[in-house]
C-alpha positions in Angstrom: 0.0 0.0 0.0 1.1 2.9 -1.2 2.1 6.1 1.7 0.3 9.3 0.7 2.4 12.2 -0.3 -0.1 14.7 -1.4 1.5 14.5 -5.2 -1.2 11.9 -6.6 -1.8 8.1 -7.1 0.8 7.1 -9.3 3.0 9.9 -7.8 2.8 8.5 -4.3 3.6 4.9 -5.8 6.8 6.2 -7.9 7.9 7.7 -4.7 7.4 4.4 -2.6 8.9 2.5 -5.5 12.0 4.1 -5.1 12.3 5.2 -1.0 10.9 2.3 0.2 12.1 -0.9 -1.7 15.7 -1.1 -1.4 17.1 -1.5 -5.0 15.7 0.9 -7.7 12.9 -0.8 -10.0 13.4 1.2 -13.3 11.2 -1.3 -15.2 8.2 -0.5 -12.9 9.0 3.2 -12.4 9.0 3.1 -16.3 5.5 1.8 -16.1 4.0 4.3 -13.7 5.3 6.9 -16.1 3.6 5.4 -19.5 0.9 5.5 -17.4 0.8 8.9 -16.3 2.7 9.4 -13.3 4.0 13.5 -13.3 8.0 13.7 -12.6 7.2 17.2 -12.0 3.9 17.4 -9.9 3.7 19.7 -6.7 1.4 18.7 -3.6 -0.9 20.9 -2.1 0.6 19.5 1.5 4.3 20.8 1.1 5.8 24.0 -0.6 9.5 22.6 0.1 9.5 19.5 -1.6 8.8 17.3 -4.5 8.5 14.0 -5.7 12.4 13.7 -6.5 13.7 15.4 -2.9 11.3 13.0 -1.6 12.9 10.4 -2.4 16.6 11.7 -1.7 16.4 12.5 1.4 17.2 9.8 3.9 17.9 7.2 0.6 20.5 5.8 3.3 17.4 4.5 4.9 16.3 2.6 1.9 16.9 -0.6 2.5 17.6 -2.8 6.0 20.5 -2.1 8.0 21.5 -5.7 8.3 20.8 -6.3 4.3 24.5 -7.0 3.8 25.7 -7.8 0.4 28.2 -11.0 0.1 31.1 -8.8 -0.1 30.2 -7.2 3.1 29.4 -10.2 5.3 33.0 -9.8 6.4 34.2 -6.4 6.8 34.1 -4.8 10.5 30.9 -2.8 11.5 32.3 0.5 10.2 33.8 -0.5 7.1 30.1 -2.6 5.8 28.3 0.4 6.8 30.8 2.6 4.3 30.0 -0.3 2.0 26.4 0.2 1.8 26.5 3.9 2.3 28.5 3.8 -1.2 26.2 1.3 -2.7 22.9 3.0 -1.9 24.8 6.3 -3.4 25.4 4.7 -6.8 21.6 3.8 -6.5 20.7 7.0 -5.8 23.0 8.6 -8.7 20.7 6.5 -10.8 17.9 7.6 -10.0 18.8 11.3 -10.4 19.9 10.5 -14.0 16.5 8.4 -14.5 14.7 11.2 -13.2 16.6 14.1 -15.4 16.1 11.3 -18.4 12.5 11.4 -18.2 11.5 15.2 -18.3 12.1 16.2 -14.5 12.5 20.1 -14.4 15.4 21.6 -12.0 13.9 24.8 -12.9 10.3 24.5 -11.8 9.0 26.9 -9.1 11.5 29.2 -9.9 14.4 26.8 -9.7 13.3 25.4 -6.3 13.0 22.4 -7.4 16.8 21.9 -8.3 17.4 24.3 -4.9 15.0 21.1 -2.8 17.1 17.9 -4.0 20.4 19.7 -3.8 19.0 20.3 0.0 17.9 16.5 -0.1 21.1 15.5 -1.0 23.0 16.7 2.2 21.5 14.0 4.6 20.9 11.3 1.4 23.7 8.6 1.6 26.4 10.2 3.8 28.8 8.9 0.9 31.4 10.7 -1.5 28.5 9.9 -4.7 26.5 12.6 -2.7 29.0 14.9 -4.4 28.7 13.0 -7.9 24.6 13.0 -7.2 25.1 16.8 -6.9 27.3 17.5 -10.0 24.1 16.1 -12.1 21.7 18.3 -10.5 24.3 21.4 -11.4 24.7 20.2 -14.5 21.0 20.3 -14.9 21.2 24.0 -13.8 20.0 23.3 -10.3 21.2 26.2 -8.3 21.8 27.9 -4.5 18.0 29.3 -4.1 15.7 29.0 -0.5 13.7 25.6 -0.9 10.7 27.7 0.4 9.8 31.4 0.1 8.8 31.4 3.6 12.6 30.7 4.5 15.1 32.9 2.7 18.4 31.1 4.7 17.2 27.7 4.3 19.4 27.2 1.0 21.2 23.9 0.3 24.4 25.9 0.3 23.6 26.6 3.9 22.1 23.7 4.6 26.3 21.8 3.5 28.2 24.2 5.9 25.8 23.8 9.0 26.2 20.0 8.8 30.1 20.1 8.1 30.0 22.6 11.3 27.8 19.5 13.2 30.0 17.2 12.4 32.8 18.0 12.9 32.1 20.5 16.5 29.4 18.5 17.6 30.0 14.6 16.1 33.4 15.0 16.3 33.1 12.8 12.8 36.0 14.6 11.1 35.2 11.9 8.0 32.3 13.5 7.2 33.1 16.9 8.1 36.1 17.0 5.4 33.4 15.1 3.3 30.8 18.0 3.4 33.8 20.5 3.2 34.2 19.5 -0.5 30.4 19.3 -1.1 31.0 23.1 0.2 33.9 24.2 -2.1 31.8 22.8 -4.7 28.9 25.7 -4.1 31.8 28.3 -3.7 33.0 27.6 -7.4 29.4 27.3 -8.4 29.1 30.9 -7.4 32.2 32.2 -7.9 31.9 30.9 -11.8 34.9 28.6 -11.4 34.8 24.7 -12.6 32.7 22.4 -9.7 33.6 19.2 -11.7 36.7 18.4 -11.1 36.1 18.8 -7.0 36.1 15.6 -4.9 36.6 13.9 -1.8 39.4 13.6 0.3 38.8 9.6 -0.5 39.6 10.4 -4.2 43.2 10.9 -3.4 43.5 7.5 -1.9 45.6 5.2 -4.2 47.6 8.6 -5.6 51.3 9.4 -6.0 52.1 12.8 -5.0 54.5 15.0 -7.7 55.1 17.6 -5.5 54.1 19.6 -2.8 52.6 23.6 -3.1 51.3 26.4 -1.1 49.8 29.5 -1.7 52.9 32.0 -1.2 52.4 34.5 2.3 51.7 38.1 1.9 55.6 38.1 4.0 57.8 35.6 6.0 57.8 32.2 5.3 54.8 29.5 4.7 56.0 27.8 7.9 57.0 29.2 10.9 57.2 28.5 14.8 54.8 29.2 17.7 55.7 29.2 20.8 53.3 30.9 23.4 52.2 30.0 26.9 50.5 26.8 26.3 51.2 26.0 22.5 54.4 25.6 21.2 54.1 24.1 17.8 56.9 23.7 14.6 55.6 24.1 11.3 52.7 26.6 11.5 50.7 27.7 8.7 47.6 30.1 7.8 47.3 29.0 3.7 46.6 26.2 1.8 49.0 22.9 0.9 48.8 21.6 -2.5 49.5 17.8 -2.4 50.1 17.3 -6.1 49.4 14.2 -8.0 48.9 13.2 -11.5 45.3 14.8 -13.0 44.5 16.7 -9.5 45.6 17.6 -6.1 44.6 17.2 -2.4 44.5 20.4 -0.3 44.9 20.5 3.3 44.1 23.9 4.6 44.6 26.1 7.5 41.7 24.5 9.3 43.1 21.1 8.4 40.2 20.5 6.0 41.0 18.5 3.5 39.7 17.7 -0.6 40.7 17.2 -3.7 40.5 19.5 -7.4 41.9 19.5 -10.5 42.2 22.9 -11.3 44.9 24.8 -8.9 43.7 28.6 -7.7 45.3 31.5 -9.7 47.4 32.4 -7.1 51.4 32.8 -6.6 52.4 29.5 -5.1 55.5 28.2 -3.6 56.9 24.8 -4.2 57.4 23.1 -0.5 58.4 19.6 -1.7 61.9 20.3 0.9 59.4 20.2 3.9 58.2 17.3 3.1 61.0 14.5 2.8 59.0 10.9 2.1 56.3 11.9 0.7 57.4 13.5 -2.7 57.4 10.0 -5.0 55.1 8.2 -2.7 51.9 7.1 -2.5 48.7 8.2 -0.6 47.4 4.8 0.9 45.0 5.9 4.1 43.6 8.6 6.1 43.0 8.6 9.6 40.9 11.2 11.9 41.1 12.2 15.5 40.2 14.8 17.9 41.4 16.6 20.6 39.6 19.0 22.7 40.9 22.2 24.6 38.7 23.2 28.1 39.2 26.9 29.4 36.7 27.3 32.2 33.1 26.3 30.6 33.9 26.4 26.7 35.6 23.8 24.6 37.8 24.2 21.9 38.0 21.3 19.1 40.9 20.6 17.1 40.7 17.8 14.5 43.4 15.7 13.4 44.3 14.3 10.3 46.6 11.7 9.1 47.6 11.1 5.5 49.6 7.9 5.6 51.6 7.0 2.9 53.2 3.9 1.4 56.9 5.0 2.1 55.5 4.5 6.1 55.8 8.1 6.5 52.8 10.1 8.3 52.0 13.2 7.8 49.2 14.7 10.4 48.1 18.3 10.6 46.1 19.8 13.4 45.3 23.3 15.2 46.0 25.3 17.8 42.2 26.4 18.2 41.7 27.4 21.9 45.1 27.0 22.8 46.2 30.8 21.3 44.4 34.0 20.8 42.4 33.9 17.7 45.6 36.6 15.9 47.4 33.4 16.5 45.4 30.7 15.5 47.4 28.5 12.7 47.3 24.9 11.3 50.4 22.9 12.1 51.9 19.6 10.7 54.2 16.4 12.0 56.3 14.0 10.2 56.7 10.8 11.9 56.9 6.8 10.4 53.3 5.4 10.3 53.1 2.0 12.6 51.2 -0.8 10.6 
């Protein structure tokens, strides 16, 4: 039995078909079309969504939590929920392209439609294809607009950099923080007309050998410096972004120890910093790892993620802040070498 949307019979059914059965049924969404079903119909019930953000939001959800594939029967709790997270995403990136196929219009209501499942998209799969699911709907023309007159700051844009702020403050989940900070660089070249394709996760850089090593070159003094104040005293401190260079693309870390990947380097003056970093030039980007550490004065705390890129020569590189530790003139990213323990 069908649950009712407000968007009509077939509507309602389309949306079930595809929220509520696990594995998308093409065949019998194809059917529901021939025979009427509107891609593009509003309900009367709700002004902030539609039959296609209907469906994308929560598609994590779609199928059982314990509906392991074979492949997954083995892996460790964390690494079979990754696993599915990833599958239900390259579902979901189906869909989208099914949808656009078959007439759906990113620029109904005023472009809100596109606006509602790039908002959809935020809490969808929790998985890098959220990234490649919202690529389509820019390519579409799907833009930054409120989902809802009503609601002028509830825009996807938005929407990305308060839960990259959750996570990563409140979850402490610096995996999906740095995954929502390149869903978030991806908006900032939408709207500062600068190529969004070539933008990526962190994850993307996995498997990589880096070419060199560059950063955006300091208004004076050098990239790196030391800081040594009462309660932080920390080598290699920097305010600008690292370019981790590898064949088609890069990975940046950056002065909040963020971290993605893009193919298409600022126009900025940059510095080659290869020198700094001896074992990683020629090597290969096998792992990341997160942490966090958090900094009590009196009744406020201070978080400070950590990030490890490990790489196949054994050498480590991890890169932190001294957030809470310093006044906020002060504040700086910071980096350590050290051999990786496998």
């Amino acid at each position: 039995m069908s649950h009712e949307y407000g968007y009509g019979v077939l509507e309602d059914q389309l949306i079930d078909l595809f929220c509520c059965s696990g594995s998308p049924h093409f065949e019998a969404a194809e059917a529901l079309i021939a025979r009427g079903a509107d891609l593009n119909a509003v309900s009367p019930q709700t002004s902030d969504e539609n039959v296609l953000s209907e469906i994308l939001q929560g598609y994590w959800y779609t199928e059982d939590p314990v509906d392991f594939s074979p492949e997954e029967i083995d892996l460790d709790a964390d690494a079979a929920l990754a696993a599915q997270r990833e599958r239900r995403g390259e579902a979901m990136i189906q869909i989208i392209q099914f949808f656009l196929d078959h007439g759906f219009d990113v620029h109904k209501n005023n472009g809100k439609f596109g606006a509602q499942c790039l908002y959809a998209i935020v809490l969808s799969t929790f998985s890098p294809q959220m990234l490649t699911a919202a690529k389509l709907l820019f390519d579409a023309g799907a833009r930054n607009l409120p989902i809802d007159d009503s609601e002028p700051d509830e825009t996807p844009w938005n929407f990305v950099g308060t839960e990259c702020s959750f996570q990563g403050t409140c979850e402490h989940d610096h995996h999906l923080e740095n995954l929502y900070e390149a869903f978030y660089q991806m908006f900032q070249a939408l709207e500062d007309g600068l190529p969004y394709s070539g933008i990526d996760s962190y994850t993307s850089a996995i498997g990589r050998r880096v070419i060199g090593i560059l950063a955006e070159k300091p208004l004076s003094g050098n990239v790196f410096y030391p800081l040594s104040l009462a309660g932080s005293n920390h080598k290699n401190c920097f305010r600008q972004p690292l370019y981790f260079l590898f064949d088609g693309g890069y990975l940046t870390i950056d002065q909040y120890a963020c971290s993605w990947v893009n193919t298409e380097l600022p126009k900025k003056e940059l510095e080659d910093i290869s020198l700094h970093f001896p074992g990683v030039v020629g090597s290969t980007i096998v792992d990341f790892s997160f942490d966090h550490n958090t900094v009590v004065k009196g009744s406020v705390q201070y978080g400070q993620p950590i990030v490890s890129v490990v790489f196949d020569s054994g050498v480590a590189a991890t890169f932190s802040l001294n957030f809470g530790e310093v006044e906020d003139r002060d504040r700086a990213a910071y980096y350590s070498l050290q051999q990786h323990k496998r």
